[in-house]
C-alpha positions, 0 to 999 in steps of 0.5 A: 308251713311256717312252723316247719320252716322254724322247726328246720331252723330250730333242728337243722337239717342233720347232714352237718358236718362237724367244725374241723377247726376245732381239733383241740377236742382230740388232744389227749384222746385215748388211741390205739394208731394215728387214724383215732386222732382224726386228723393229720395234726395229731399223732398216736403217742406211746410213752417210751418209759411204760414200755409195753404196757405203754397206752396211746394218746393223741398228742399234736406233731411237733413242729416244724417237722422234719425228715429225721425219725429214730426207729425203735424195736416195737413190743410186736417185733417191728419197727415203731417211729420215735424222734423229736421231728414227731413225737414229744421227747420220751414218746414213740409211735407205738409200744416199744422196748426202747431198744433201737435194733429188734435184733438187740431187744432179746427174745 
């Protein structure tokens, strides 16, 4: 009996959760949207300059955080987030065409 108490002790019980705390391990991660990040500090960052060839990487929110976001043209035709109450300078929430309107973002 003892040694399966040592061996439990040893092993652990593989229900543990890992420690949350330790976000840092996410910083730079590949991603494809904010729900790869794992955790509510960290946004899916696009950097505005590849355009849409742009690959996403977990990137902390900026803070403190604001109300203001500038919305750009994504390569899908819709809206991405960008602005500096989020995202870092040069980065938006998505491949985009850097252009503010779809509508004047072409064909």
């Amino acid at each position: 009996m003892k040694i399966c108490f040592l061996a439990l002790l040893l092993i652990g019980c593989g229900d543990t959760v890992p420690e949350s705390n330790d976000l840092s391990v996410v910083e730079g991660a590949s991603c494809a949207d904010n729900s790869d990040c794992g955790s509510a500090q960290y946004l899916c960052a696009f950097k505005i300059a590849d355009g849409c060839s742009a690959k996403g990487h977990c990137a902390h929110v900026a803070t403190p955080t604001c109300a203001s976001i500038v919305e750009l043209c994504g390569c899908n035709g819709q809206k991405v987030p960008s602005g500096p109450c989020y995202y870092a300078d040069g980065y938006a929430g998505g491949p985009t065409t850097g252009a503010t309107s779809c509508a004047d973002a072409g064909p």
